[in-house]
N, C-alpha and C positions, 0 to 999 in steps of 0.2 A: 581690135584686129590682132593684136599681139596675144593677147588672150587664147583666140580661137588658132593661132597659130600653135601655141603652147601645149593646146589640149590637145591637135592634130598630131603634134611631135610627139606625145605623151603614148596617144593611140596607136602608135603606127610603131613606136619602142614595144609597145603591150606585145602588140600584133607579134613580132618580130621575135621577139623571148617566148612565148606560146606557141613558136612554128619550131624551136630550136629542140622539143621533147620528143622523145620518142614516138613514134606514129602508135595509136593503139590499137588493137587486133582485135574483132570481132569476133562475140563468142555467141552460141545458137547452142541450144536445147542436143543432146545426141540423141544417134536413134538406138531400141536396142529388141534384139533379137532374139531367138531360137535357132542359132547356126544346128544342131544336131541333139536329138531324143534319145536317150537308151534307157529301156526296160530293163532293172535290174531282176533276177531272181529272187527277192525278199519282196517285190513287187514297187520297190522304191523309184523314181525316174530319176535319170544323171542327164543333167542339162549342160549342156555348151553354149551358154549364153553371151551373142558378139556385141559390144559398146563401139559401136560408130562414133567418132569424135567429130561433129560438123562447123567446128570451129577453125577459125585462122590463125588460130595459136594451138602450141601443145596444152593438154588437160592433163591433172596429176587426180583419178576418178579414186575414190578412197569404198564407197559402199552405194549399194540397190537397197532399196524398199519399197517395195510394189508387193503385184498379186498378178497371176496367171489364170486366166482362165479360158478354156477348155471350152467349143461349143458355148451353147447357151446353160451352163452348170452353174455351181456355184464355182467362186474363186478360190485359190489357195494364197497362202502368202510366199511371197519371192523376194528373200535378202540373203542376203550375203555382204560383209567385210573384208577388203582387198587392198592392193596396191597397185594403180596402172598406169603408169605415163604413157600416155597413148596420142602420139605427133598429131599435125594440125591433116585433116582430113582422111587419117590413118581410124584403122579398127582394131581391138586385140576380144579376146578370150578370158570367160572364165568359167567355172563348175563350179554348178551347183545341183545339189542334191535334194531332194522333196517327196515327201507321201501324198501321193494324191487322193481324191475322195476316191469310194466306190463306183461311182458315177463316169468320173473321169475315166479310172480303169478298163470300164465295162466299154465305154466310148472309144477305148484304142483297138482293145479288141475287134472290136467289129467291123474298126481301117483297117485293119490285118488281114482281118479274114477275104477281105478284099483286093488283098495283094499290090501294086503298084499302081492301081486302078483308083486304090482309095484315098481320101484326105480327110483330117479333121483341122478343122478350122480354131485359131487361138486368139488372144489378146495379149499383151501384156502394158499394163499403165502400172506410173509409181515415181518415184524420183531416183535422180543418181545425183550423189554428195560427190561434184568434182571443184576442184583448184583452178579457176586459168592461169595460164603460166604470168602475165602480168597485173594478176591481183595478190594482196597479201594473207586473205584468208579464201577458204572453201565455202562453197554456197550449193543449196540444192537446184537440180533443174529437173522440169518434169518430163517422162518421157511415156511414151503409147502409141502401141501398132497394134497392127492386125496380118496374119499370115496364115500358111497352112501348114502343117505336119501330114508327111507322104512314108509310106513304107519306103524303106531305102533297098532294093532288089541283091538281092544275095549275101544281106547283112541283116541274121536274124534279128530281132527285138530294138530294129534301131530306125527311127523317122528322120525326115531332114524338111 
C-alpha cells in the first residue's frame, strides 16, 4: 500500500512539472500561391509568389523548391532563397522570376487573346524549408495547390 501510494505521488509530481512548460504551438504544411503574373518583355514571367503560414506559431520560411506547372505542360522549376518571418496565420510575399517553356508562353497567349473572359489553370507542388518559432532547427514542409491565372483588365501583360 505505501508503495502504490509512492508511485501515485511520484505520478502526479511527473504530471505536475510537465503541465508547468510551455504550451506548444501547432504547426501545418503552408499554403502557397501565385498572388500576381507579369509578362516580362524578354519573355521572362515575374511571379509574386504568397506563403500562407497556417500555423499557430510564427515561421522564420528561409527557401521554395518546387515546380510550376502550367495547364497539362510540362513543369518548370520554382525556387528561390529568402528570409520571411511570417506570424502565425499571417501571409507575406516574394519574387520570383522564371523562363517558361514555349508551350507555356504559347498557353498565355491565348488567355489573353481572350481578354477577362479567359483563364489558364496552374499547379504548383514542392517544399518550403521553414523554422517554427519553437523548434531549434528548420525543416522542410511540403506544399501544393491548384488555381487559375486571369488576365487582369486594364493592366497589360499581367494575370492574377
Amino acid at each position: 500500500m505505501r508503495r502504490l501510494l509512492g508511485c501515485v505521488a511520484l505520478g502526479v509530481l511527473v504530471a505536475g512539472l510537465v503541465a508547468c512548460g510551455p504550451p506548444r504551438k501547432s504547426v501545418f504544411p503552408p499554403s502557397v500561391s501565385i498572388q500576381e503574373m507579369a509578362l516580362r518583355p524578354d519573355g521572362q514571367w515575374h511571379l509574386t509568389v504568397r506563403i500562407q503560414n497556417n500555423s499557430y506559431g510564427e515561421m522564420d520560411f528561409k527557401s521554395l523548391d518546387g515546380e510550376l506547372k502550367v495547364a497539362d505542360l510540362i513543369p518548370v522549376r520554382l525556387h528561390s532563397r529568402f528570409d520571411l518571418d511570417i506570424p502565425a496565420f499571417a501571409a507575406d510575399v516574394l519574387q520570383i522570376d522564371l523562363l517558361p517553356t514555349p508551350e507555356m508562353s504559347a498557353a498565355l497567349k491565348a488567355t489573353a487573346s481572350k481578354g477577362s473572359a479567359g483563364s489558364l489553370a496552374y499547379s504548383v507542388t514542392g517544399t518550403a524549408n521553414a523554422k517554427p518559432e519553437q523548434e531549434d532547427k528548420p525543416r522542410d514542409f511540403d506544399f501544393h495547390g491548384n488555381d487559375w491565372l486571369s488576365p487582369v483588365p486594364g493592366i497589360p501583360n499581367t494575370w492574377r
